[in-house]
N, C-alpha and C positions, 0 to 999 in steps of 0.2 A: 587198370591192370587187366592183362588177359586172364579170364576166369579159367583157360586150358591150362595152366599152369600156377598150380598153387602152392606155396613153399612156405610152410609154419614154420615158427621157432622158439624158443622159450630167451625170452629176455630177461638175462638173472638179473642184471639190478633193478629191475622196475617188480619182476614176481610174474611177468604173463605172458600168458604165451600169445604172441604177433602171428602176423602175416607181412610176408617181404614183399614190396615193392618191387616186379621185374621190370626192370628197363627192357626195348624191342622184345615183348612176349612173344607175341605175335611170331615174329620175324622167326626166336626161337622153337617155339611151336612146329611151324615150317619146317625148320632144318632140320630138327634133329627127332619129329615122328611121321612128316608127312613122306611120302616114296619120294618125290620130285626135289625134295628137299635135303631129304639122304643123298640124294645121288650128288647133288650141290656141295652139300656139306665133306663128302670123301673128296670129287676131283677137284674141289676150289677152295672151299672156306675155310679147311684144315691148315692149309697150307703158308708159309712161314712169308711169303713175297705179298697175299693177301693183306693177314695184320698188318706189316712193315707200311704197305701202302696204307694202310686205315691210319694207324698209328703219323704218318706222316702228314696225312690229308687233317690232322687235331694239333699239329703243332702249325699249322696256320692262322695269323692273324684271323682270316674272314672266320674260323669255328670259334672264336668271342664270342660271337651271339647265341649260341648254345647254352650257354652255361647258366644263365636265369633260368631260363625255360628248366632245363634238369636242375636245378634246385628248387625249384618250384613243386616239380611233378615229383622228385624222389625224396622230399624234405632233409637235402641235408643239409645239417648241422654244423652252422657257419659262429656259431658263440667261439670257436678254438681257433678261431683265425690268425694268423700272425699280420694280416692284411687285405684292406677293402675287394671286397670283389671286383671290385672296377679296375682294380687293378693287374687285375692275371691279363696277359698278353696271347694268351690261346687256350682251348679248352684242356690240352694235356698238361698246361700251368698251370688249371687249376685243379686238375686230377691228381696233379705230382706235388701238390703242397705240403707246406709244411705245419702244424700246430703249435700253439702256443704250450711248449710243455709240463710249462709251472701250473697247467691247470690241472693236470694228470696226476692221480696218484697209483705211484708205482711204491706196490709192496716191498720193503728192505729189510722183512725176515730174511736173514739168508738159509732159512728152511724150507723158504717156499720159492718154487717153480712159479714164474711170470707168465701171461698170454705176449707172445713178442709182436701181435698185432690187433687191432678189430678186427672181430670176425665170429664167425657161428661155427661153434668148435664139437667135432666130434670126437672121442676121447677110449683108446684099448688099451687093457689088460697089459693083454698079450697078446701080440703077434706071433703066429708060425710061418715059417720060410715061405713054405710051399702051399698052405693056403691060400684058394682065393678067395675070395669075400665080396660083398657088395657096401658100397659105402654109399649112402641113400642110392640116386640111378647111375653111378658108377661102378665097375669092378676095382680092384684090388688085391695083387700079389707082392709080396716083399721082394722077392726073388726078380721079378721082372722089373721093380720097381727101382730098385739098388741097381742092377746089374753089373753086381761085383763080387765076386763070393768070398772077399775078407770082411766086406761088410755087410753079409749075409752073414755070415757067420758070430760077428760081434753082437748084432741088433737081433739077432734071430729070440723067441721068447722073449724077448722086451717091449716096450708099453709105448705107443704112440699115438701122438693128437694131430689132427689135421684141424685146422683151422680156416675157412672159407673167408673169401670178403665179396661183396657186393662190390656192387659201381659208386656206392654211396659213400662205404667207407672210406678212411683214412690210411695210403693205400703207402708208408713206408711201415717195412719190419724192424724189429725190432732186438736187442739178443736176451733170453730167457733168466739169464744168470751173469756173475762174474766172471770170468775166464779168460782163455788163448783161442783164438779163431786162427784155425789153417786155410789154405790156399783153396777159392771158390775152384768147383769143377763144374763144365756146363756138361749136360746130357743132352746129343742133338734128339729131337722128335718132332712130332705135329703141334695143330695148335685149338685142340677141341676145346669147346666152352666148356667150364669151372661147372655151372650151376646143374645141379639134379632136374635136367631138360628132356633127359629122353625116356616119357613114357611108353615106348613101346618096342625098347629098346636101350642097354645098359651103355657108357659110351666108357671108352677104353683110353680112362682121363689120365690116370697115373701110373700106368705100363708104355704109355706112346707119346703124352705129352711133355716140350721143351721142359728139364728140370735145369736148378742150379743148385748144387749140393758142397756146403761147407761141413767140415767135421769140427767139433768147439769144444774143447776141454775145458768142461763147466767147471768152478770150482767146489759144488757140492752135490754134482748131480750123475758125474762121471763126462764121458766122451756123450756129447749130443749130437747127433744126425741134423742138423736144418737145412730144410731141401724148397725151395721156392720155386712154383711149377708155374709156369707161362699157358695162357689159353687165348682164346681166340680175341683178336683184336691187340690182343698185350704187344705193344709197341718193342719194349725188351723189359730187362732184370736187369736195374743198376744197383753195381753194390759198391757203399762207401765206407770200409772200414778196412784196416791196415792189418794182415793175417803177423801171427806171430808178437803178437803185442797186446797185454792185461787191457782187459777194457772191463767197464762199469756195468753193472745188473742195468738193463734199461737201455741201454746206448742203443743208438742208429745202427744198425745193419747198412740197410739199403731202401729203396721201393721198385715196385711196379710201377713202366709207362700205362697210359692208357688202358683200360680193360679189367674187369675184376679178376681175380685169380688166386690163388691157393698157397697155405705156408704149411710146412709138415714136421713135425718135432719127430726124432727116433729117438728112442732114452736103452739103454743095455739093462739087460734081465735085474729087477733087484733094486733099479738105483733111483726109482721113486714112487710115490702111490697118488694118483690120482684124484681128483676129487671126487668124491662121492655123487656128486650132484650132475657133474660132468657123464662120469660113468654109466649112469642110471638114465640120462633121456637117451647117452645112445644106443643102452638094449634097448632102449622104445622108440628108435631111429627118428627122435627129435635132438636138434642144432641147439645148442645153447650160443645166445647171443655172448661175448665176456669182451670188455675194452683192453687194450693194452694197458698193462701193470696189473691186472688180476690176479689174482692166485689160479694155477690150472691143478697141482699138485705140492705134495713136500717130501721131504728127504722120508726113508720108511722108518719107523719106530723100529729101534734093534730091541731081541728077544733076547 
């Protein structure tokens, strides 16, 4: 692992706090503090024809042979497989897999708020419109982030999780709750890497980068914001669920092609309380690692 880049995280079901495996450190390192590298990163690597070709160049047979080797180097966790490794037909078949779900337990309090992915979740309050904030070495504004001001105005003072995945993870989403899911919208933008990469330099991940944003009439959490942000390399955001139709606490969303990248819950002022534990590493701007079907929150205790 490149020692220039070092990214802790608190692993709640194990109790400790890790260190992440970066995939091309190096490489990020480069792009996103070295000058030569910036300058790389704005005219070229941002940009949506770059991914699309990487992304293309991993649904080739001959990137088969990748895929040891990065399970080797990133240890992932091949016990939830629904199928032998020898059997994915390119590296993006085996990035776009599926898991075996009966291994999974997905919380069905239905007072409790789910994690709708893997991932290292950072966990607010409150959001204000017009605040910007730093979200480990990214910025963050609601207002640029939405760019809508009915839904600036909904989500405005309300409580939101952002939830990171690695290259490692288990990269489809998932939906938080019971509910009606409305028609996905894309937000066109760039396509800057996800991971807290630029130390010398904040990178303008969630104001500029490709979103796709569903609004889901939870049924015990209110109207939920999920907004699934594409970064650098992300081939695209497939999404396979039918809008306007009940679906199950747990159910399939969608996934991410190739590339790690980012799922963001907005919840309206009031309509849940987070967990404590979540809360608390991100005043001390530590990632808690949480699997899909976690608890993130629950409904608030009425007074």
């Amino acid at each position: 692992m490149n020692d220039k880049i070092i990214i802790r995280y608190f692993d709640r079901r194990e109790g400790l706090l890790k260190t992440e495996r970066v995939h091309a450190g190096k490489f990020l390192h480069w792009s996103y503090n070295m000058s030569l590298g910036r300058v790389a990163t704005e005219l070229i690597f941002r940009q949506k024809l770059v991914s699309r070709l990487y992304g293309w160049l991993h649904k080739q047979q001959l990137s088969k042979r990748k895929i040891k080797p990065f399970v080797q180097k990133m240890g992932t966790n091949l016990d939830e497989l629904t199928r032998p490794i020898e059997d994915f037909t390119c590296f993006n078949d085996f990035f776009t897999r599926e898991i075996d779900l009966s291994k999974r337990s997905i919380n069905q309090n239905p007072c409790v708020c789910i994690a709708p992915v893997d991932g290292k979740i950072l966990a607010y309050g409150v959001v204000e419109p017009d605040m910007t904030f730093r979200i480990k070495r990214s910025t963050f504004n609601l207002r640029g982030f939405l760019q809508d001001a009915t839904l600036l105005n909904k989500f405005s003072e309300g409580s939101m999780v952002v939830s990171r995945l690695c290259l490692t993870d288990y990269h489809h989403f998932h939906f938080p709750d019971s509910g009606i899911p409305g028609e996905a919208i894309s937000v066109r933008g760039k396509y800057y890497a996800s991971g807290p990469y630029g130390l010398r330099a904040l990178i303008p991940f969630y104001t500029q980068n490709y979103r796709v944003l569903t609004l889901f009439d939870s049924d015990h959490f209110g109207q939920i914001a999920i907004v699934e942000i594409g970064a650098f390399t992300v081939g695209s955001i497939q999404q396979r669920y039918q809008s306007g139709r009940l679906i199950a606490k747990g159910a399939r969303n969608g996934f991410f092609e190739l590339g790690g990248s980012t799922v963001v819950l907005l919840f309206e002022k009031g309509r849940i309380e987070l967990d404590k534990d979540l809360v608390t590493n991100t005043k001390n701007e530590v990632e808690t690692y949480v699997l899909l079907g976690d608890s993130i929150g629950r409904t608030p205790k009425r007074r």
